[in-house]
C-alpha positions, 0 to 999 in steps of 0.5 A: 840505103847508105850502103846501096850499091852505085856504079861510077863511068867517065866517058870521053865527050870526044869520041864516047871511050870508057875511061873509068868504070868502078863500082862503090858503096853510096857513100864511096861515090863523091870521093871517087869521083874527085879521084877520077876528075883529077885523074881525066882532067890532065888529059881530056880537060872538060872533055869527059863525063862522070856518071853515077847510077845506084845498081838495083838488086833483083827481086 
C-alpha cells in the first residue's frame, strides 16, 4: 500500500480558492506538504488548509 496513490489540495480558508493541487505517491505526501506550508504560509499565514486523501482504483 506504500505505493498507493494520495492527492494533496491547499484551499484558502478566506474565500474557499484552490491554491495547491498534486498528486503524489503515499510516501511523497509529508514532504509535499512541507513544501506547500512553506510556500502558502507567506501569503495566507494559518489562513489556508492541507488536505490528503488516498485515490482509490476502480474495480
Amino acid at each position: 500500500m506504500a505505493s498507493e496513490d494520495h492527492s494533496i489540495t491547499a484551499i484558502s480558508t478566506r474565500d474557499g480558492d484552490l491554491l495547491f493541487f498534486q498528486t503524489v505517491k503515499a510516501f511523497e505526501s509529508d514532504d509535499v506538504c512541507q513544501q506547500v506550508r512553506r510556500r502558502c504560509r507567506p501569503v495566507y499565514g494559518e489562513a489556508f488548509r492541507i488536505e490528503v486523501q488516498p485515490i482509490r482504483a476502480r474495480r
